[in-house]
C-alpha positions in Angstrom: 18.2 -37.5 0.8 16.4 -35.4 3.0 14.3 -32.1 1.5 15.7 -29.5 4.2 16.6 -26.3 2.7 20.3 -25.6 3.3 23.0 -23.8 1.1 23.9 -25.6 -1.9 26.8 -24.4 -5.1 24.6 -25.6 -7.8 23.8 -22.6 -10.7 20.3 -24.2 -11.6 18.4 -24.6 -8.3 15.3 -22.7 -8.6 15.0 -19.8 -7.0 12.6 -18.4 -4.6 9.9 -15.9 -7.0 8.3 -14.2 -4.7 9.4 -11.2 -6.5 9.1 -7.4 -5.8 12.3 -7.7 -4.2 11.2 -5.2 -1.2 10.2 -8.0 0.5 13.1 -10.2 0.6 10.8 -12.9 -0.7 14.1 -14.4 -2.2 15.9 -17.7 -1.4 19.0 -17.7 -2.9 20.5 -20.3 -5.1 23.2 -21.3 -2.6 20.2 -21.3 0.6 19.5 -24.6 -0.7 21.5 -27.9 0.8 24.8 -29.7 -1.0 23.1 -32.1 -3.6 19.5 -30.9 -2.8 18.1 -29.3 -5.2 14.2 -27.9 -4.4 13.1 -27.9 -8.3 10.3 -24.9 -8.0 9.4 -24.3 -12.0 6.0 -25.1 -11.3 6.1 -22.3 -8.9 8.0 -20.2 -11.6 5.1 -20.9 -13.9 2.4 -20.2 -11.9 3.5 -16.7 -11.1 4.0 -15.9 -14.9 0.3 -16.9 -15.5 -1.0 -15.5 -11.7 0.6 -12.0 -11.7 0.7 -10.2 -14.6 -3.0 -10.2 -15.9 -3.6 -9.5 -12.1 -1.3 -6.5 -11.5 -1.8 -5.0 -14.8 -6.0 -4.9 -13.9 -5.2 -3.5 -10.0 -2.8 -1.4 -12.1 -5.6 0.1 -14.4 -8.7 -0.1 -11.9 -5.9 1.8 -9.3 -4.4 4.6 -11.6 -8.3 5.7 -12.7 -9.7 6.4 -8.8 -6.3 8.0 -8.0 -6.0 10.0 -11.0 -9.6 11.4 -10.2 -8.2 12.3 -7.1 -5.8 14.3 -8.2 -7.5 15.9 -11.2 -10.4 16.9 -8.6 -8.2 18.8 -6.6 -6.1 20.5 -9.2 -9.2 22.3 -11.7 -12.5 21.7 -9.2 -11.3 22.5 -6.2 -7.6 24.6 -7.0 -6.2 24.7 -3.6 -6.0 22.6 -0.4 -8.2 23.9 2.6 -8.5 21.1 5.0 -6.2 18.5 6.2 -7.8 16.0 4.6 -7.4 17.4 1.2 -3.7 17.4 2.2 -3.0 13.5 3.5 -6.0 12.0 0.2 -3.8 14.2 -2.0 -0.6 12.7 -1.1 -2.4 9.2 -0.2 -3.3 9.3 -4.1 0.1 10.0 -5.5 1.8 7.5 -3.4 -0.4 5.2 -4.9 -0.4 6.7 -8.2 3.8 5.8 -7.9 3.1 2.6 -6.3 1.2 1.4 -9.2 3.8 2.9 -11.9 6.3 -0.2 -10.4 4.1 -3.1 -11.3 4.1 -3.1 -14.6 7.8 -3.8 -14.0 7.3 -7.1 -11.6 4.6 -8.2 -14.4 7.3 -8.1 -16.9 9.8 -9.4 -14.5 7.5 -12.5 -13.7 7.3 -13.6 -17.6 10.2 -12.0 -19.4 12.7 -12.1 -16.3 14.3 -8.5 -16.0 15.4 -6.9 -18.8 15.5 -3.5 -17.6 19.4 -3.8 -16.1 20.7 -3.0 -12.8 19.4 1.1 -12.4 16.3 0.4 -13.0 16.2 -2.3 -10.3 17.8 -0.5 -7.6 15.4 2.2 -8.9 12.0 0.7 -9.1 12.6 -0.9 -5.8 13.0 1.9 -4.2 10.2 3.5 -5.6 7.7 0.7 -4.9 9.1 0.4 -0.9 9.4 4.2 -0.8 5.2 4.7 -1.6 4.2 1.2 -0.4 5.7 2.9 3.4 4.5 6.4 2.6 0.8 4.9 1.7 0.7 2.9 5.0 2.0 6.4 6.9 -0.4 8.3 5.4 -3.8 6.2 6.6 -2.3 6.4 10.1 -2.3 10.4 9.5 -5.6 10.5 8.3 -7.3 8.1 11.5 -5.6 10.6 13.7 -6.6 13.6 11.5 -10.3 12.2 12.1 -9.7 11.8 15.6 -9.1 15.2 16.3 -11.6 16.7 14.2 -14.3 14.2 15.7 -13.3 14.1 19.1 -11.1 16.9 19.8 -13.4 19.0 18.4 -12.7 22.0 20.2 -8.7 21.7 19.8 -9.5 21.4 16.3 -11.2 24.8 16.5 -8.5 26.4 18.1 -5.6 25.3 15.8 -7.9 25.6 12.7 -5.6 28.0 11.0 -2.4 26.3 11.2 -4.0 22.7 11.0 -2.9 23.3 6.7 0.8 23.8 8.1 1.0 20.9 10.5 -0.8 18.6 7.8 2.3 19.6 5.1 4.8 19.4 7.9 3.5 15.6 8.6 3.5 14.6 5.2 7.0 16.0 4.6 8.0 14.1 7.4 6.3 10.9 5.7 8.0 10.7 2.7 11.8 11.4 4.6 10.7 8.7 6.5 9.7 6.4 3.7 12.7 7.4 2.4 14.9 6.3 4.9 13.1 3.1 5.2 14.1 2.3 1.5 17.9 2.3 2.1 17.7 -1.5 2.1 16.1 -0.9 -2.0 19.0 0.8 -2.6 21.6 -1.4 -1.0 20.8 -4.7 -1.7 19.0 -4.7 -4.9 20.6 -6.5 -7.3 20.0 -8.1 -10.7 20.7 -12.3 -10.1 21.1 -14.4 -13.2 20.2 -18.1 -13.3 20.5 -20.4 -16.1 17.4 -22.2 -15.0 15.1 -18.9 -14.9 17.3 -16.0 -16.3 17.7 -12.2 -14.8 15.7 -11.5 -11.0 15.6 -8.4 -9.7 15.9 -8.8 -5.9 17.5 -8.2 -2.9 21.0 -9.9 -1.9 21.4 -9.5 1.5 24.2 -11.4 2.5 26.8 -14.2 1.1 26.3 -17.5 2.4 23.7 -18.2 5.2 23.9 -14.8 7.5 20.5 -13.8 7.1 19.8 -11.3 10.1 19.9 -7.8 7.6 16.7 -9.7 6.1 15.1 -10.6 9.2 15.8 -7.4 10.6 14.5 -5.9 6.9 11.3 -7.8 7.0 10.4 -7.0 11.2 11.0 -3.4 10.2 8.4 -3.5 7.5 5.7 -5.6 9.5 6.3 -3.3 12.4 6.1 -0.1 10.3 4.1 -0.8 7.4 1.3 -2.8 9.4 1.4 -2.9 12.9 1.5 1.1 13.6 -1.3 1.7 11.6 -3.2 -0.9 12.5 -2.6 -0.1 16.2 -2.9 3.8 15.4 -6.3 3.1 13.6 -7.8 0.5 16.6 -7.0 3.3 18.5 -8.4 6.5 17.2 -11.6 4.5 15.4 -12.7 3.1 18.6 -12.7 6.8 20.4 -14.5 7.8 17.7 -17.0 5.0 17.6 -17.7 5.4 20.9 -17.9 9.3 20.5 -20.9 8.7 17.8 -22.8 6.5 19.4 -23.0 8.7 22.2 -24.4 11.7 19.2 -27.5 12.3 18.4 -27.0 12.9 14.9 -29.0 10.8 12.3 -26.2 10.4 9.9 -24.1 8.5 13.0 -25.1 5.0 11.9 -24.0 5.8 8.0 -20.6 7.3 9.3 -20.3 3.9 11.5 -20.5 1.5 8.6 -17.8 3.5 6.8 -15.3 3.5 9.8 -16.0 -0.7 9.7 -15.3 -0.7 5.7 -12.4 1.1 6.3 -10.9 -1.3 9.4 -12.3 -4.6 7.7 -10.8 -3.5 4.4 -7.5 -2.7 6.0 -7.2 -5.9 7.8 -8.6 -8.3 5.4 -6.0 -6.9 2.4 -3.1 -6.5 4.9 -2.7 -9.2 7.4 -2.9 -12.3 5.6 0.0 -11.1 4.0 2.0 -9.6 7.0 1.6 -12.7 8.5 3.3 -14.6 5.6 5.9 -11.9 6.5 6.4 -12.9 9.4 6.8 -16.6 9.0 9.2 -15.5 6.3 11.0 -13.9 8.4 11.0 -16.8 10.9 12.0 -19.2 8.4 15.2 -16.7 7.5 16.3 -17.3 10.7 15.9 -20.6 11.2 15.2 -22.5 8.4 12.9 -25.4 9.0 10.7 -25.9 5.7 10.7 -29.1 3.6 11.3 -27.9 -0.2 7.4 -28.8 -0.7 5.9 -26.8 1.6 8.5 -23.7 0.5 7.1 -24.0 -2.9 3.4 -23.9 -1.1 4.4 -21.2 1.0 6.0 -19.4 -1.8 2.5 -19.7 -4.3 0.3 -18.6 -0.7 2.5 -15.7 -0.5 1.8 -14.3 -4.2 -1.8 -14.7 -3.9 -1.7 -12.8 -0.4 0.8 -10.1 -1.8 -2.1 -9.6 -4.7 -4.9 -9.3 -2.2 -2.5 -6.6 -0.2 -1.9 -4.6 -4.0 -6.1 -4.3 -4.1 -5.8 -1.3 -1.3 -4.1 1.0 -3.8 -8.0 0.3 -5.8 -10.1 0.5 -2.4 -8.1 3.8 -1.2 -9.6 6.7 -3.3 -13.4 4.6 -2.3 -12.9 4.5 1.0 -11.0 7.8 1.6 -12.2 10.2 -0.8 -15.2 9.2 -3.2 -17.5 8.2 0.3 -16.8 12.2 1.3 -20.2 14.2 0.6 -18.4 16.9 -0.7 -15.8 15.0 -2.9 -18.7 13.4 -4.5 -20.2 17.0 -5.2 -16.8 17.6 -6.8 -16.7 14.5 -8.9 -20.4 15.6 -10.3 -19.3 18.3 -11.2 -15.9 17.0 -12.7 -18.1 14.5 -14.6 -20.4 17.6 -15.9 -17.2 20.2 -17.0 -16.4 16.8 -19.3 -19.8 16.1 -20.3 -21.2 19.9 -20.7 -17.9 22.2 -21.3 -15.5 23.2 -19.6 -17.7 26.2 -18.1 -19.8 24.0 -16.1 -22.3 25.9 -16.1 -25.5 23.8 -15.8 -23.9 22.7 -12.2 -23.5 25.8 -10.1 -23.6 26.6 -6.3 -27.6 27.1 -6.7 -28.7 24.2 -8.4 -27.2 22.1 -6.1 -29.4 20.8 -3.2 -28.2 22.2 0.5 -26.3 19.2 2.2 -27.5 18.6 5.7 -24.9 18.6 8.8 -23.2 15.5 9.9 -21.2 15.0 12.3 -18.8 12.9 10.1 -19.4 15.0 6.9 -15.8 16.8 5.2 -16.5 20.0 5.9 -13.7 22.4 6.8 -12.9 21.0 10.2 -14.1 17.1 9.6 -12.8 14.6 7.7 -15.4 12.8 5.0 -16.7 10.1 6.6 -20.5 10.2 5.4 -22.1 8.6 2.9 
């Protein structure tokens, strides 16, 4: 009896659990071959002991630098001025959303789902809606920081209606997150095994047509990775090359940040996009020997973990590094400490910050430490 995965009619094969559905980490009960069955309860197992102590900690650590995101910019700072304020203010509510869904796939992974069929449809389409808008969003904010860095005078020139442009792109974000969701709300579905109980996750297709999720899973690599990692090579290396040509003290600080924000990106996103993408290979032709599915399928749960962490890193890397962010999160801090007044933190006691190049002032994105 050979171990090739194949299609199969039997009701207690074990199922793929690579579970959120988005995805399409699935492999169906009848994917597997007549009289073959690929017994994956170890697998099962290991992702009700793996995920939910993990996703409820990125969950917490996640929702508290987001949350101070937002509360900075609703009572310190009242209004959005720059840009910037605009793309880390939606940033942090995408992930703030994000992070609302995985409570759901921690439950899912021990309880199996027990929220019903809405709810799936639902929380898939939230998770894929913000996971795309989150990815969107970094690609807005590298090209933000390329024309307030290098375009410097263009930036000057549009100054006044860089606000309106900023809301117009992150309108145009979210339709487009939107839009790439449709497959949440098609093809979500609520399986039920007598092995493993209720999944919630996506059913492309009956029988062993699997193009819709090969075609599901290219989109995603193509949009949710490869343009903002192109789109970030791209602008950060202009603007590299644009500060080591300053002479500004500060340049060698702002350069370590633009490398913590690249390494970050690719060391949380491409080991998993790459799983993807044999994935999405092995949909189309299927070639895997049931063990190395079921090592394939605990890889990609640790790698899907390690891609979660960004929604932690984000509010770090984009907001909390800033100069005048951090002035704002002092004086958060002090309004909680001191009363709401806030007045042993004013304009006057606060030292004068010295000019950077990279520092978030009006026209500059915060880049300085």
């Amino acid at each position: 009896m050979t171990d090739y995965i194949g299609y199969t009619d039997y009701p207690d094969a074990q199922e793929w659990t690579t579970t959120p559905a988005d995805y399409g980490a699935d492999v169906d009960d009848e994917s597997l071959s007549v009289g073959e069955i690929c017994n994956r309860s170890w697998v099962r197992s290991f992702r009700s002991s793996y995920e939910p102590p993990l996703y409820w900690i990125i969950t917490a650590l996640g929702a508290v630098g987001n949350l101070l995101v937002v509360w900075i910019y609703v009572t310190v700072r009242n209004r959005l001025k720059t840009m910037t304020d605009m793309y880390l203010l939606n940033l942090a509510v995408a992930d703030l959303l994000f992070l609302c869904t995985l409570p759901f796939w921690a439950t899912d992974a021990t309880h199996g789902w027990i929220f019903g069929l809405s709810l799936c449809k639902g929380v898939s389409a939230v998770y894929k809606i913000n996971f795309f808008a989150s990815m969107l969003l970094l690609t807005c904010i590298s090209v933000d920081r390329y024309v307030a860095i290098v375009r410097v005078t263009q930036a000057q020139n549009f100054k006044s209606k860089r606000l309106f442009y900023s809301k117009t792109a992150c309108m145009i974000v979210w339709m487009a997150s939107a839009l790439l969701a449709l497959p949440e709300f098609l093809f979500a579905n609520v399986k039920v095994s007598s092995s493993i109980g209720s999944t919630c996750s996506l059913v492309y297709s009956i029988g062993n047509d699997n193009h819709t999720k090969v075609l599901v899973l290219t989109l995603q690599i193509c949009v949710g990775f490869c343009l903002p990692l192109l789109v970030m090579a791209a602008c950060y290396s202009v603007i590299i090359r644009t500060l080591i040509q300053a002479r500004n003290f500060e340049k060698h600080k702002a350069l370590r940040v633009i490398f913590a924000v690249v390494a970050t990106f690719v060391l949380s996103q491409l080991p998993y996009n790459v799983h993807l993408m044999v994935e999405a290979a092995q949909a189309y032709n299927a070639t895997m020997l049931c063990g190395e599915i079921m090592t394939f399928d605990v890889t990609g749960q640790v790698v899907k973990s390690l891609a979660y962490t960004h929604c932690c890193l984000n509010p770090i890397l984009y907001a909390f590094i800033g100069v005048r962010f951090r002035k704002d999160l002092l004086r958060l801090f002090h309004r909680l400490t001191c009363g709401l007044g806030g007045t042993g933190l004013s304009k006057q006691s606060t030292p004068p910050k010295r000019p950077s190049v990279m520092s978030d002032t009006d026209t500059t994105p915060a880049l300085s430490l």
